[in-house]
LUMVEXKOL-314886 format. One record per residue: residue in three letters; x, y, z of N, C-alpha, C in turn. Coordinates in Angstrom, 2 decimals. Layout:
REM LUMVEXKOL-314886
aa_nX_nY_nZ_caX_caY_caZ_cX_cY_cZ
Ala_X_Y_Z_X_Y_Z_X_Y_Z
...
***
This chain:
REM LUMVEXKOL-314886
aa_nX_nY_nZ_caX_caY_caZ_cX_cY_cZ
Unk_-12.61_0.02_3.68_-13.42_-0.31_4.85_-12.77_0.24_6.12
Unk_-13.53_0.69_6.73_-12.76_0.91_8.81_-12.73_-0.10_9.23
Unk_-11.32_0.05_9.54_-9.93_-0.91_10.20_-10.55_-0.21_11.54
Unk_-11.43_-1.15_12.37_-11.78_-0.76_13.67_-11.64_-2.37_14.38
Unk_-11.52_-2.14_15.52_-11.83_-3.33_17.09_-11.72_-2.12_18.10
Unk_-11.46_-3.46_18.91_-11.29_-2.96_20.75_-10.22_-4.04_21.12
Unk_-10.54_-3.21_22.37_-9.97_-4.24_23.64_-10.37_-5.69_24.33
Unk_-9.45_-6.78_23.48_-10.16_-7.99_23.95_-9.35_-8.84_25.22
Unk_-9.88_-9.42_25.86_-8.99_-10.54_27.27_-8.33_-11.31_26.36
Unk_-7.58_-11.29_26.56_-6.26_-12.45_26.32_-6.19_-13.78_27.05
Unk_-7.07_-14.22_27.51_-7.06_-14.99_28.89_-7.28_-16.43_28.39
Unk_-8.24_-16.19_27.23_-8.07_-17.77_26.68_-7.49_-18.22_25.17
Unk_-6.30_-17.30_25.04_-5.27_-17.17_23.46_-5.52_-16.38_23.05
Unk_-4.78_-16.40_21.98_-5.06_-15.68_20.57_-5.92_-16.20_19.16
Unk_-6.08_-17.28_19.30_-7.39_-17.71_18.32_-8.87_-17.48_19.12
Unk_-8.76_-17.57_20.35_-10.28_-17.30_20.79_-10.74_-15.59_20.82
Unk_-9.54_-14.80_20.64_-9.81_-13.64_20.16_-10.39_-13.00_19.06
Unk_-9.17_-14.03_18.07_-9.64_-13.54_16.86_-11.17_-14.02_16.22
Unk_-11.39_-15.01_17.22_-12.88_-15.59_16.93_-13.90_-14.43_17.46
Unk_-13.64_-14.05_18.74_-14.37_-12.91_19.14_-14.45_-11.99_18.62
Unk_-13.41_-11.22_17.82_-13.15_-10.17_16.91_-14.86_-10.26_15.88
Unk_-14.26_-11.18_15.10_-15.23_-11.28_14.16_-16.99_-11.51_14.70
Unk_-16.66_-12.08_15.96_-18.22_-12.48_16.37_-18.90_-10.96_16.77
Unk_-18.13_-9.74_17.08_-18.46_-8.63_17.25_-18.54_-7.71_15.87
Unk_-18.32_-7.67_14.52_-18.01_-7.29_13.90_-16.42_-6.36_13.74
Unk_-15.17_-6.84_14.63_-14.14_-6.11_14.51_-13.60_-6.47_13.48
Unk_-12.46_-5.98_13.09_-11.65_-6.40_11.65_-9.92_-6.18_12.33
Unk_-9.87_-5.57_13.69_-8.85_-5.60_14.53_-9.06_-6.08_15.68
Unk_-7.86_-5.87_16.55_-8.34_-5.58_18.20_-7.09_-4.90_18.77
Unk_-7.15_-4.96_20.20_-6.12_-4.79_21.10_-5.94_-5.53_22.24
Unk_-5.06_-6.08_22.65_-4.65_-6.82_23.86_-3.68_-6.60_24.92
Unk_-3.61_-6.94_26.25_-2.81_-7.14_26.99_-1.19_-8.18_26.77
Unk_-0.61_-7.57_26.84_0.51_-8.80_26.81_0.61_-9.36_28.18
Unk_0.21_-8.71_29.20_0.24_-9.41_30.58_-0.85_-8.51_31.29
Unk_-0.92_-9.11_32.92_-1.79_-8.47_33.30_-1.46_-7.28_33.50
Unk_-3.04_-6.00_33.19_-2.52_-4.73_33.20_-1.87_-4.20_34.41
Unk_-2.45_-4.62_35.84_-1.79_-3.60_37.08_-0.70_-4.85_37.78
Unk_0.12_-5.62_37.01_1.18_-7.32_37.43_1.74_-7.02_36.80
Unk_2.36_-8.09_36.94_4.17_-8.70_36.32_3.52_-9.81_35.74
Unk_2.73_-10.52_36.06_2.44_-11.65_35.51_2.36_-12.13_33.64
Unk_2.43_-12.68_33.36_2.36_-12.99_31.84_1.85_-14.37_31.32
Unk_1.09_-15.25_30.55_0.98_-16.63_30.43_1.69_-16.70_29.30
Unk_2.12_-17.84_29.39_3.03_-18.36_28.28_2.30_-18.73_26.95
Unk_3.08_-18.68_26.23_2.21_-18.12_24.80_2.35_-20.29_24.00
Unk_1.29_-20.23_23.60_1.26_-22.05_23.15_1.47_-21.66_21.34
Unk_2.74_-21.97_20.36_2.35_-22.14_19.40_1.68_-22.26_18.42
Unk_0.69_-23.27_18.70_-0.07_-23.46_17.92_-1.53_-23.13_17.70
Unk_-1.51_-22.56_18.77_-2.58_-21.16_19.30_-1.68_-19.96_18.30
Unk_-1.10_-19.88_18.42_-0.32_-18.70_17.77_-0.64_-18.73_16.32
Unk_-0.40_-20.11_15.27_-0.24_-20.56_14.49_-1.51_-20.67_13.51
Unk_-2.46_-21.02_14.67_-4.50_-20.89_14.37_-4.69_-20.01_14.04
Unk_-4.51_-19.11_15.18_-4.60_-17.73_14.95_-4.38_-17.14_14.01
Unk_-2.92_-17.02_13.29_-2.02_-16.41_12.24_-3.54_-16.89_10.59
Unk_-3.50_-17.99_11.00_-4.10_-18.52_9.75_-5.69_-18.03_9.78
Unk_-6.54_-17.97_10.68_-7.73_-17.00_10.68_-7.83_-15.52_10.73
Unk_-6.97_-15.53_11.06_-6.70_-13.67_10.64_-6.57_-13.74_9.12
Unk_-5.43_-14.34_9.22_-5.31_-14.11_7.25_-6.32_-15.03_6.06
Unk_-7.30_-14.99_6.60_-8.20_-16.07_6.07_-9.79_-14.54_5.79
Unk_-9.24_-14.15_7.07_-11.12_-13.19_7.36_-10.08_-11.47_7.43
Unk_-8.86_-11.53_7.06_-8.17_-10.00_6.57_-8.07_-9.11_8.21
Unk_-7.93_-9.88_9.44_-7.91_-9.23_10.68_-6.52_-8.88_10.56
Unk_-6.58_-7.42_11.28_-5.24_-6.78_11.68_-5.33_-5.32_11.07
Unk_-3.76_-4.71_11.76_-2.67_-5.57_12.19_-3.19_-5.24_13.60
Unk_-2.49_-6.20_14.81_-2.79_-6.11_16.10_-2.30_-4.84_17.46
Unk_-2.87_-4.75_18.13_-1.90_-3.64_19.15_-1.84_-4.66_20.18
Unk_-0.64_-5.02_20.34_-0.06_-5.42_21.90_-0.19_-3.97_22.42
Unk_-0.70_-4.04_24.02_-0.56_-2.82_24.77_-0.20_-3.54_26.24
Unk_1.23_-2.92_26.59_2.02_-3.13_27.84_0.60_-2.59_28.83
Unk_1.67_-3.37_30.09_0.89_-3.33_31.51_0.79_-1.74_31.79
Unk_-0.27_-1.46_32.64_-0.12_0.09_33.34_0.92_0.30_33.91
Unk_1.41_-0.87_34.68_1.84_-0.68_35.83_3.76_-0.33_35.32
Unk_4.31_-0.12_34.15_5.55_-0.27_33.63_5.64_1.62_33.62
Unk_6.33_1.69_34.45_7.43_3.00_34.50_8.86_3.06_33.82
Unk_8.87_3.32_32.96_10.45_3.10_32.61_11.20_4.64_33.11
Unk_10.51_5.23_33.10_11.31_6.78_33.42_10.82_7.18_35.01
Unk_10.86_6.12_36.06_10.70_6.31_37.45_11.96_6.68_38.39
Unk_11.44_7.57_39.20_12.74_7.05_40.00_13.64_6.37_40.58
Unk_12.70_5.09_40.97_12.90_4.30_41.11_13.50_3.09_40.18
Unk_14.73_2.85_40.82_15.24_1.54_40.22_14.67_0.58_40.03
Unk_13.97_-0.30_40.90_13.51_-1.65_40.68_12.27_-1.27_39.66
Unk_11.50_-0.13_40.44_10.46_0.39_38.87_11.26_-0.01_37.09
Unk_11.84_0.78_37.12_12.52_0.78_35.65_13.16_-0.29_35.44
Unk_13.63_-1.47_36.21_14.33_-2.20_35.69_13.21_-3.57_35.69
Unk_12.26_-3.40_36.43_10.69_-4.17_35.71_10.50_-3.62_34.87
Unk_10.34_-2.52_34.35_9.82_-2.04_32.94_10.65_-2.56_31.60
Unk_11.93_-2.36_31.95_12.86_-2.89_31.34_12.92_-4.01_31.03
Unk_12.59_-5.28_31.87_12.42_-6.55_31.63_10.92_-6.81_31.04
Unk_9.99_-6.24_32.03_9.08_-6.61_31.05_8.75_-6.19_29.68
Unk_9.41_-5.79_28.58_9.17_-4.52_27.94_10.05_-5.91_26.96
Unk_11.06_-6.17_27.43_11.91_-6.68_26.69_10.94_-7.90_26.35
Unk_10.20_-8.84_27.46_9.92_-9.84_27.37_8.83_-9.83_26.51
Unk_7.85_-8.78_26.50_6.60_-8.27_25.61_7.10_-8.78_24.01
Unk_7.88_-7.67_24.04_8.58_-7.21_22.53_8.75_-8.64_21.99
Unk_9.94_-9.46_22.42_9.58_-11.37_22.54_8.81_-12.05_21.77
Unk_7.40_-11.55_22.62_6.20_-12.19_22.36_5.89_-11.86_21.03
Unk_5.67_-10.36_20.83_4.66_-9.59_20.09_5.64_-10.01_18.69
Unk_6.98_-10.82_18.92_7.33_-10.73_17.66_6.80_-12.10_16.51
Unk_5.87_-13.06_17.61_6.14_-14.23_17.62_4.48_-13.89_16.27
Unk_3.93_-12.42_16.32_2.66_-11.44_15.67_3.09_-10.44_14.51
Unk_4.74_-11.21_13.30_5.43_-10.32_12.79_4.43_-8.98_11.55
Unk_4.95_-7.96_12.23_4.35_-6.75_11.41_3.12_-6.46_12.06
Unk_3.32_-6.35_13.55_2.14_-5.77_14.27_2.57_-4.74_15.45
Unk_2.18_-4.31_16.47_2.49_-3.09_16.72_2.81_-3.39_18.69
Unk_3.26_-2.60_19.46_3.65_-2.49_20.72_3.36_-1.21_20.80
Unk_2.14_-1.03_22.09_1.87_0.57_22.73_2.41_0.48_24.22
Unk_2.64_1.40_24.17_2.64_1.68_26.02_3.17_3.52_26.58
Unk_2.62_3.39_27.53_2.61_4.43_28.00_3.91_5.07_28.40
Unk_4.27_6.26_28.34_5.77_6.75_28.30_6.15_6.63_29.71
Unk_5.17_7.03_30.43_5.64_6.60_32.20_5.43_8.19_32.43
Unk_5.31_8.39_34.30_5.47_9.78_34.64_7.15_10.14_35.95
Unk_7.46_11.19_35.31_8.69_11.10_35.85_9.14_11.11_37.38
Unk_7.56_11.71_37.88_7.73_11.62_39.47_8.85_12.53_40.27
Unk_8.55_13.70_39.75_9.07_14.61_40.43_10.55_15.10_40.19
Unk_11.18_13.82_39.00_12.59_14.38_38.16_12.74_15.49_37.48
Unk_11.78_15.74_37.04_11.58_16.69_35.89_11.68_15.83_34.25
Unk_10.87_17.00_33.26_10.78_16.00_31.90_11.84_16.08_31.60
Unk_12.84_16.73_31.38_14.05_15.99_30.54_14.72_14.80_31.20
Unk_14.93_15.01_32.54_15.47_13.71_32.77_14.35_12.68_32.79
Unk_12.87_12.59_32.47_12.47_12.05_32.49_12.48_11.05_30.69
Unk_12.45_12.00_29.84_12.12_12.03_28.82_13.77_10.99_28.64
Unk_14.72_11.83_29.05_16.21_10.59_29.02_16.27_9.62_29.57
Unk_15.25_9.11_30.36_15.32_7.53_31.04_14.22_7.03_29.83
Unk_13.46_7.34_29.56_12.64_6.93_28.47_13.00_6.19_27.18
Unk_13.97_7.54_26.94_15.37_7.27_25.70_16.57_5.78_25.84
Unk_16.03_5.75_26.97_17.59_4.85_27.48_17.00_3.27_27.46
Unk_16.07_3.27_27.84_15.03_2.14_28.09_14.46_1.42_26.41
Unk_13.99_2.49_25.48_13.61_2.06_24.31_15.20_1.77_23.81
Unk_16.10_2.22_23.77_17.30_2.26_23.29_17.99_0.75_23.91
Unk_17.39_0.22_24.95_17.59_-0.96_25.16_17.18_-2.31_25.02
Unk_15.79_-2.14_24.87_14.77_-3.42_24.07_14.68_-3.01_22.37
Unk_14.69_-2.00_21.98_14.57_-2.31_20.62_15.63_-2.71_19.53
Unk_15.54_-3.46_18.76_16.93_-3.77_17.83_16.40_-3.59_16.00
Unk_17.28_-3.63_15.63_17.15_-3.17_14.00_16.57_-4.25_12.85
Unk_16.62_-6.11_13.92_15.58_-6.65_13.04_14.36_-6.93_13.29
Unk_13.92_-5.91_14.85_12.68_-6.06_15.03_11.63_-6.10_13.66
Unk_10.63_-7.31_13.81_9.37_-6.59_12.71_8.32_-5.84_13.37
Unk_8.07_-5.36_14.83_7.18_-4.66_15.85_7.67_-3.59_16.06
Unk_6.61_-2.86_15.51_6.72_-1.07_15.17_6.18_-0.76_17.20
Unk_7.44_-0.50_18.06_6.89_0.61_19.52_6.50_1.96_19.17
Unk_5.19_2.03_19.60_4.36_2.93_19.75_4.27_3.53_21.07
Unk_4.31_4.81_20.83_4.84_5.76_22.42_2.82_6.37_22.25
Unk_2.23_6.24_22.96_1.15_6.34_23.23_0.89_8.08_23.87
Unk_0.01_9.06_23.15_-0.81_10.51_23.59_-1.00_10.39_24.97
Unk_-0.45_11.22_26.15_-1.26_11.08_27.32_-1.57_12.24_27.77
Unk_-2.68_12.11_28.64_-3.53_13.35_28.81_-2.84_14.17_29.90
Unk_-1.59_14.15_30.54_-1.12_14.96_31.20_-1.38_15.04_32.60
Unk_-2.06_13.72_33.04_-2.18_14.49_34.74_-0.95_13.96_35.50
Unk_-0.80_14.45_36.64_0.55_14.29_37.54_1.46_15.41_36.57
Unk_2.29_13.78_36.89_4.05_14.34_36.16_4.51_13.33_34.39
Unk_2.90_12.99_33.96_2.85_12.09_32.87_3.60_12.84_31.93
Unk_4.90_11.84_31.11_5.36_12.29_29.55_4.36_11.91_28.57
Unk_4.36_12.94_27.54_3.96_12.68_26.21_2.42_13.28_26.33
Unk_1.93_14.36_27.08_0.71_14.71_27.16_0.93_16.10_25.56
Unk_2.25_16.63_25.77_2.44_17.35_24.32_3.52_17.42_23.25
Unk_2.97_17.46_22.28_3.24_16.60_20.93_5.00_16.92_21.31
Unk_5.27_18.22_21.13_7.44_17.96_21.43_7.96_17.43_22.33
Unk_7.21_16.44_23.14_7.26_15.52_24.57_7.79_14.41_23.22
Unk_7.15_14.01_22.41_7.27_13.02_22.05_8.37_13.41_20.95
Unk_8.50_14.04_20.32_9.32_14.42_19.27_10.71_14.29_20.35
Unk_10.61_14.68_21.09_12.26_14.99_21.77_12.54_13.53_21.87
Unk_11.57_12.98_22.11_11.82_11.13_21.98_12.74_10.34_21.05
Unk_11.61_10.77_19.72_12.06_10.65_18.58_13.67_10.99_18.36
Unk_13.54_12.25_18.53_15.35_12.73_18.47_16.15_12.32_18.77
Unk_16.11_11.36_19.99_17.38_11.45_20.93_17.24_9.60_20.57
Unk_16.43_8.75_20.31_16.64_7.40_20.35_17.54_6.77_19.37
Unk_18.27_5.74_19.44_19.36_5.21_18.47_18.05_4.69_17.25
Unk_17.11_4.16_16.91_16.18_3.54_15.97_14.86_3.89_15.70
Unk_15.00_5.37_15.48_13.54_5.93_15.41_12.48_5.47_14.39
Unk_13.35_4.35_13.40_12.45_3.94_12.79_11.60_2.82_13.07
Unk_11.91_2.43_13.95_11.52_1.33_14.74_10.20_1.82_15.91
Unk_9.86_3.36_15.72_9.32_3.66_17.02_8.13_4.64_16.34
Unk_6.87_4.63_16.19_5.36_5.71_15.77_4.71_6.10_17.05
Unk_3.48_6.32_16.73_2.70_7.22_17.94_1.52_6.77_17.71
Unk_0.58_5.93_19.06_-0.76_5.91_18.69_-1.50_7.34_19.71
Unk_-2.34_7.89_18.79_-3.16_8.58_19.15_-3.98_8.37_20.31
Unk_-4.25_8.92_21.18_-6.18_8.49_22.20_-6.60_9.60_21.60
Unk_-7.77_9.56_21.69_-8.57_10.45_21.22_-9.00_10.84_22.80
Unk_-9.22_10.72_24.19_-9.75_11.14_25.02_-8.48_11.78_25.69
Unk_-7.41_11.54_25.35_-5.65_11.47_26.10_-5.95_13.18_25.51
Unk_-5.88_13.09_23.94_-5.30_14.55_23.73_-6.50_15.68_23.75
Unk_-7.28_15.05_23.98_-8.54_16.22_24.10_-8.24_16.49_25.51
Unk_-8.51_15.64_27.18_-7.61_16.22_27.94_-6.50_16.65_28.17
Unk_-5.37_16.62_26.97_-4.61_17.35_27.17_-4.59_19.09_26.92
Unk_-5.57_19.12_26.25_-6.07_20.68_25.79_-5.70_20.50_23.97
Unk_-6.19_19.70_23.53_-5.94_20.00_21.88_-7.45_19.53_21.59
Unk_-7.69_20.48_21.13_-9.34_20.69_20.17_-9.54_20.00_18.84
Unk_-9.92_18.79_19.22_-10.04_17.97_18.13_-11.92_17.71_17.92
Unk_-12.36_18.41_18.85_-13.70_18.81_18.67_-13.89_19.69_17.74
Unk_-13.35_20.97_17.52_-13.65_21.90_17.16_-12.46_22.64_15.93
Unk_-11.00_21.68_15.96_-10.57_22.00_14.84_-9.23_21.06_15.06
Unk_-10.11_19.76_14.51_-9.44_18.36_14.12_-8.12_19.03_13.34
Unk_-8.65_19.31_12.38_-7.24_19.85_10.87_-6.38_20.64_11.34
Unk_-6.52_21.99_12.79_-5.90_22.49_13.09_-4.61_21.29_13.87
Unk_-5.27_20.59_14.49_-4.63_19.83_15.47_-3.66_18.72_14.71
Unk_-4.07_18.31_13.64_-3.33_17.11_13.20_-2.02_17.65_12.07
Unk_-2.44_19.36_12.11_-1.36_19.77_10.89_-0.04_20.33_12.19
Unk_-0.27_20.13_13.72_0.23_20.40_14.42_1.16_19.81_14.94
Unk_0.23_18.66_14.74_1.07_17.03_14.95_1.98_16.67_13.65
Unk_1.47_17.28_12.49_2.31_17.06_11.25_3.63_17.87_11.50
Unk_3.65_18.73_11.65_4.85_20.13_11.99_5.90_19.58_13.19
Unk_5.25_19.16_14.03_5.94_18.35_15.52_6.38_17.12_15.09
Unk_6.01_16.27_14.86_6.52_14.75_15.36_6.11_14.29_13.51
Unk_5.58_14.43_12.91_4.94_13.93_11.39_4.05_12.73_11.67
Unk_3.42_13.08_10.43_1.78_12.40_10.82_2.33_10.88_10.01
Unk_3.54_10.60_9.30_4.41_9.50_9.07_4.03_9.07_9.94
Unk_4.58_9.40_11.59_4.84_8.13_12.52_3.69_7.88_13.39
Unk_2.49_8.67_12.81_1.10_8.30_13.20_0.57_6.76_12.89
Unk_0.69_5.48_13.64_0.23_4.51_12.87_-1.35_3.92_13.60
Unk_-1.94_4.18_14.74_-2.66_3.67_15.49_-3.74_4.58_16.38
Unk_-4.95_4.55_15.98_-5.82_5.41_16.93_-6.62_4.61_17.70
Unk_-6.67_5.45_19.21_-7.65_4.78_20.47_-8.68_5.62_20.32
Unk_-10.18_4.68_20.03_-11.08_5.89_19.76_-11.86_5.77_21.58
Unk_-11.57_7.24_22.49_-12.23_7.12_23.77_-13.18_8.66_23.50
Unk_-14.55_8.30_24.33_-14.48_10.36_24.28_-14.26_9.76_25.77
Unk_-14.61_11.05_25.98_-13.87_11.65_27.25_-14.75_12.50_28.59
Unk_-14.95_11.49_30.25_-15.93_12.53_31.11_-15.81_13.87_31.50
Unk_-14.64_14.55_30.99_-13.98_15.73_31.56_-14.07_16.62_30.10
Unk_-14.12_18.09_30.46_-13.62_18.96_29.46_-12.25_19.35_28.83
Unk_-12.30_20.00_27.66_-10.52_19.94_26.99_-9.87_20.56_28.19
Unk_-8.69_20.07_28.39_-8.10_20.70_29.08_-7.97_19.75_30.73
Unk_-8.56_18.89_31.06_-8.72_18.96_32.13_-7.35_18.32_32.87
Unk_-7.12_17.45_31.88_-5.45_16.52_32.19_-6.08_15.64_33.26
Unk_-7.29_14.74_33.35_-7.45_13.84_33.88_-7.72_12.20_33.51
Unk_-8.19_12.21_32.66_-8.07_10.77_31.48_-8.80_10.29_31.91
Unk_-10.12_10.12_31.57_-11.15_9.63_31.99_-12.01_9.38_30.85
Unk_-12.10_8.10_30.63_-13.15_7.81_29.17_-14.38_6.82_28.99
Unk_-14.85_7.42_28.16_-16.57_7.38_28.05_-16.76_6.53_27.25
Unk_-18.14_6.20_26.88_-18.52_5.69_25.63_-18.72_6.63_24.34
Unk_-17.99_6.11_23.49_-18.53_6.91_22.03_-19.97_7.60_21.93
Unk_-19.88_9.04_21.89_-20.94_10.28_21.60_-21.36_10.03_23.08
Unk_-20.99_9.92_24.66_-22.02_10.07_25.67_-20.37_11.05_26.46
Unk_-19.44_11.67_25.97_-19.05_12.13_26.34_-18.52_14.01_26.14
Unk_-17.73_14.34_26.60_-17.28_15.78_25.70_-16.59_16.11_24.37
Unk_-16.43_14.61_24.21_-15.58_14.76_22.35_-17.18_14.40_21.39
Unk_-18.16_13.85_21.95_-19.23_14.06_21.17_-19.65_12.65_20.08
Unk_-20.46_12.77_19.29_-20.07_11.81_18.48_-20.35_12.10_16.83
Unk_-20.35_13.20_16.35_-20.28_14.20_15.54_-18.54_14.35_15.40
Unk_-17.91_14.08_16.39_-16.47_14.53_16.08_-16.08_13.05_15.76
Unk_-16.45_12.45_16.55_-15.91_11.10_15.82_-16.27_10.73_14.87
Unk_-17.38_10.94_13.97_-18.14_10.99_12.42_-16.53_11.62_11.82
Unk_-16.22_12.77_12.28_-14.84_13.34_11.67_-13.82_12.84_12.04
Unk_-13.21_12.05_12.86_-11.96_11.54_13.06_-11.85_10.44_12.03
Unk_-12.62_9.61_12.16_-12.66_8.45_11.46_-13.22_8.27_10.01
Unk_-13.07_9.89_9.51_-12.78_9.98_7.86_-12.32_10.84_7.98
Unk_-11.55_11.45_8.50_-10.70_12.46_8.04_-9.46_11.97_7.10
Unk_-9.38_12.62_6.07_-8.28_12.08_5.33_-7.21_11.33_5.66
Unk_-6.65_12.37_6.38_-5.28_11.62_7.39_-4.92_10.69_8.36
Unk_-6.26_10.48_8.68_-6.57_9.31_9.54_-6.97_8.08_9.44
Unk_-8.41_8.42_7.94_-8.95_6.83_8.05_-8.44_5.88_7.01
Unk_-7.36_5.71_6.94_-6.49_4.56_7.29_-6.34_4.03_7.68
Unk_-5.81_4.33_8.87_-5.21_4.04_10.13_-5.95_2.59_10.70
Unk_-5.26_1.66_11.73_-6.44_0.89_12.57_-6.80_1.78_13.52
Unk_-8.01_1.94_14.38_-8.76_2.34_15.14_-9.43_1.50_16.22
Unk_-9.11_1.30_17.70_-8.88_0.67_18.90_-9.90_1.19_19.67
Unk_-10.64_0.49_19.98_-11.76_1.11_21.48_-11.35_0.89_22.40
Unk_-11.74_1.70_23.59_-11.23_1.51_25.15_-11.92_1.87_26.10
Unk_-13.36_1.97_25.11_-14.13_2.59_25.92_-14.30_1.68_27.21
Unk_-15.57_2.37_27.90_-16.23_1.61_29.22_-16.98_0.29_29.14
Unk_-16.73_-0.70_28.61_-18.06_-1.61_27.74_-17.50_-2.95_28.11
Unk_-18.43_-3.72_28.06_-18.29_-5.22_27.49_-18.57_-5.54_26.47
Unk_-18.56_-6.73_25.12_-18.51_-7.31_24.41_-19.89_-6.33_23.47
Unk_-21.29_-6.50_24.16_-22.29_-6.31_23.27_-21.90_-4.41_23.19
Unk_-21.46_-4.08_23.79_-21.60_-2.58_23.75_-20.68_-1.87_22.78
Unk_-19.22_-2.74_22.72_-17.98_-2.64_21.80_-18.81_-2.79_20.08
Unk_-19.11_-4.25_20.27_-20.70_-4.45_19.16_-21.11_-3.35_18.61
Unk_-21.92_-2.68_19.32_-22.72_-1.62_19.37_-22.27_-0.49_18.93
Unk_-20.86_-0.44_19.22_-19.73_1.27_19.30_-19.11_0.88_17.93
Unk_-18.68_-0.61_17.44_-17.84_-0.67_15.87_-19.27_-0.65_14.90
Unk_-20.61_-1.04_15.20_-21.81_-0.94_14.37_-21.96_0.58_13.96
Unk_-22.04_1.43_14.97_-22.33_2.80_15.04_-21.19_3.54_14.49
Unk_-20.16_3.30_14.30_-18.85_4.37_13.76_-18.92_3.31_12.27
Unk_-19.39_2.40_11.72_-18.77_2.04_11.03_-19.92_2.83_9.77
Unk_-21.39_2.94_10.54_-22.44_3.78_9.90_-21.97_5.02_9.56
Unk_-21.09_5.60_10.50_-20.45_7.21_10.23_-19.50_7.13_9.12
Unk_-18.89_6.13_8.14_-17.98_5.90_7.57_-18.11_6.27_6.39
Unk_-17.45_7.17_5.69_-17.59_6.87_4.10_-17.07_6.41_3.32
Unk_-17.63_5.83_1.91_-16.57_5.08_1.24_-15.88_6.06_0.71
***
């Protein structure tokens, strides 16, 4: 079956999610660990935790994506930047463990005018400091579409990651689907080219998580801007192919599109029709 959700509010737990999950037809989701553009965080209640754990594994939901705040730079110039990222990152990880054998995304940060290697080495230094060896939460360094001075818009952005961190096993890659099409990789027009690219670079091993977005801009544009499924330039013919492509449909699969509740509905109804057994 497609291991699909979205993006749900966190605002009233984690059992009223997983209730929503299912009331939409998801079989996943994705969440905030705090607010996306804050520092802020609510404190997590047990037995909310505990509900939860037991209706997931009751109706087969998962596994989950915690996805960090926007607002976390770990590779900024700025000090107090990185050393919020740092704390909050640590405090996430915390949480998300309290969800064992589920996943942490976030964005690599943009280096702001350092340049990528030293950007890419504050990056290194930062994961090398929240993650430990009995984590059960696989960090996920998240595809970005490249505008500014963003890391990880191409695939040896992320591999150099990989290389240089003390616990790479501890660390995969979720895909966007709107991230790497603005980054200039043609997953419209030659998916297999692109993913045997990603196999050669970084290995499609540490592939564990796809964001299905299309995208308002053309390949290439490096602006990140995302649509609803088939009303954009990735189409919805290509997403018929992402989400059976061999190598992929596995995977869980995350919406982010533009939507509320009935439209998410609407977007896991419609891809799940594109599905084959």
């Amino acid at each position: 079956m497609l291991n699909i959700g979205c993006h749900l509010s966190s605002s009233k737990g984690f059992l009223a999610m997983g209730r929503t999950a299912l009331s939409i037809g998801a079989s996943t989701f994705q969440f905030f660990t705090r607010n996306p553009r804050g520092g802020a965080a609510k404190g997590v209640d047990p037995q909310d935790v505990a509900a939860f754990l037991a209706l997931a594994g009751e109706n087969g939901l998962g596994p989950f994506l915690a996805h960090a705040a926007y607002t976390l730079n770990p590779c900024s110039a700025d000090v107090k930047t990185r050393t919020f990222a740092l704390e909050s990152m640590r405090d996430d990880l915390a949480r998300v463990e309290l969800l064992p054998g589920n996943m942490y995304n976030f964005h690599p940060g943009s280096h702001v005018g350092q340049g990528m290697e030293a950007g890419i080495g504050l990056i290194v230094a930062q994961l090398d400091a929240v993650m430990r060896p009995e984590m059960k939460t696989t960090v996920l360094l998240e595809t970005m579409a490249g505008k500014g001075s963003e890391v990880g818009s191409a695939f040896g952005e992320l591999r150099e990651i990989f290389d240089r961190v003390a616990l790479p096993d501890r660390l995969g890659v979720c895909l966007d689907t709107c991230h790497v099409h603005d980054a200039g990789y043609d997953i419209v027009h030659d998916l297999d080219g692109v993913l045997r690219e990603f196999d050669e670079i970084v290995g499609l091993d540490r592939l564990r998580a796809v964001h299905l977005n299309d995208s308002l801009n053309p390949r290439g544009a490096r602006k990140d801007r995302h649509a609803c499924i088939g009303e954009g330039h990735i189409g919805l013919k290509a997403f018929g192919r992402i989400v059976n492509h061999p190598r992929l449909r596995g995977l869980p699969f995350y919406l982010e599109t533009p939507n509320e509740l009935p439209g998410y509905a609407r977007e896991i109804a419609l891809l799940r029709g594109l599905w084959s057994e």
